[in-house]
C-alpha positions in Angstrom: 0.0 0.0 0.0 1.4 3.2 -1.2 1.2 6.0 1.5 0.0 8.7 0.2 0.6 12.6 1.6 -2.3 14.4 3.1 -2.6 16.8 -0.3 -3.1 13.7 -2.3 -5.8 11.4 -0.4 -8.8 13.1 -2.5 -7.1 12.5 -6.0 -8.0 9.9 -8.5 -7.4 8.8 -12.2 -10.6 9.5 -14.1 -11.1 9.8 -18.0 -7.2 9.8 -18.6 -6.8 12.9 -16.0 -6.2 13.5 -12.6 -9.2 14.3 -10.5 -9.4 16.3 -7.0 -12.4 16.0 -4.9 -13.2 18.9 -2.9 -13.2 18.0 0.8 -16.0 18.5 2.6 -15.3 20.5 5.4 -14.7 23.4 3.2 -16.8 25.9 4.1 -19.8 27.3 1.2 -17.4 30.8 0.9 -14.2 28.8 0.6 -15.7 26.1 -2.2 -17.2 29.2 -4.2 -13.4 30.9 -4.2 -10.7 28.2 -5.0 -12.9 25.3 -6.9 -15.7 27.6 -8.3 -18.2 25.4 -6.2 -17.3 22.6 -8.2 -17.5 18.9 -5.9 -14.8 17.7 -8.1 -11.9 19.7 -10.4 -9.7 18.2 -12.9 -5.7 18.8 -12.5 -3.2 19.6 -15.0 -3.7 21.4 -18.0 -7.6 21.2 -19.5 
């Protein structure tokens, strides 16, 4: 079992790019500011 670092534990391979799900605990404001209120972003270029 790889262990993975804290940034990386919401990241998975999805459609041949890297996925980040938004944690939860995020608050509404915070969510809205760095993912656009998106649940779920896609890393790299796009």
């Amino acid at each position: 079992m790889i262990r993975l670092k804290p940034f990386a534990q919401n990241v998975r391979w999805k459609n041949g790019a890297w996925r980040y799900k938004v944690p939860k605990w995020l608050t509404v404001e915070q969510k809205q500011e760095l993912f656009e209120g998106k649940q779920e972003i896609t890393l790299g270029k796009n």
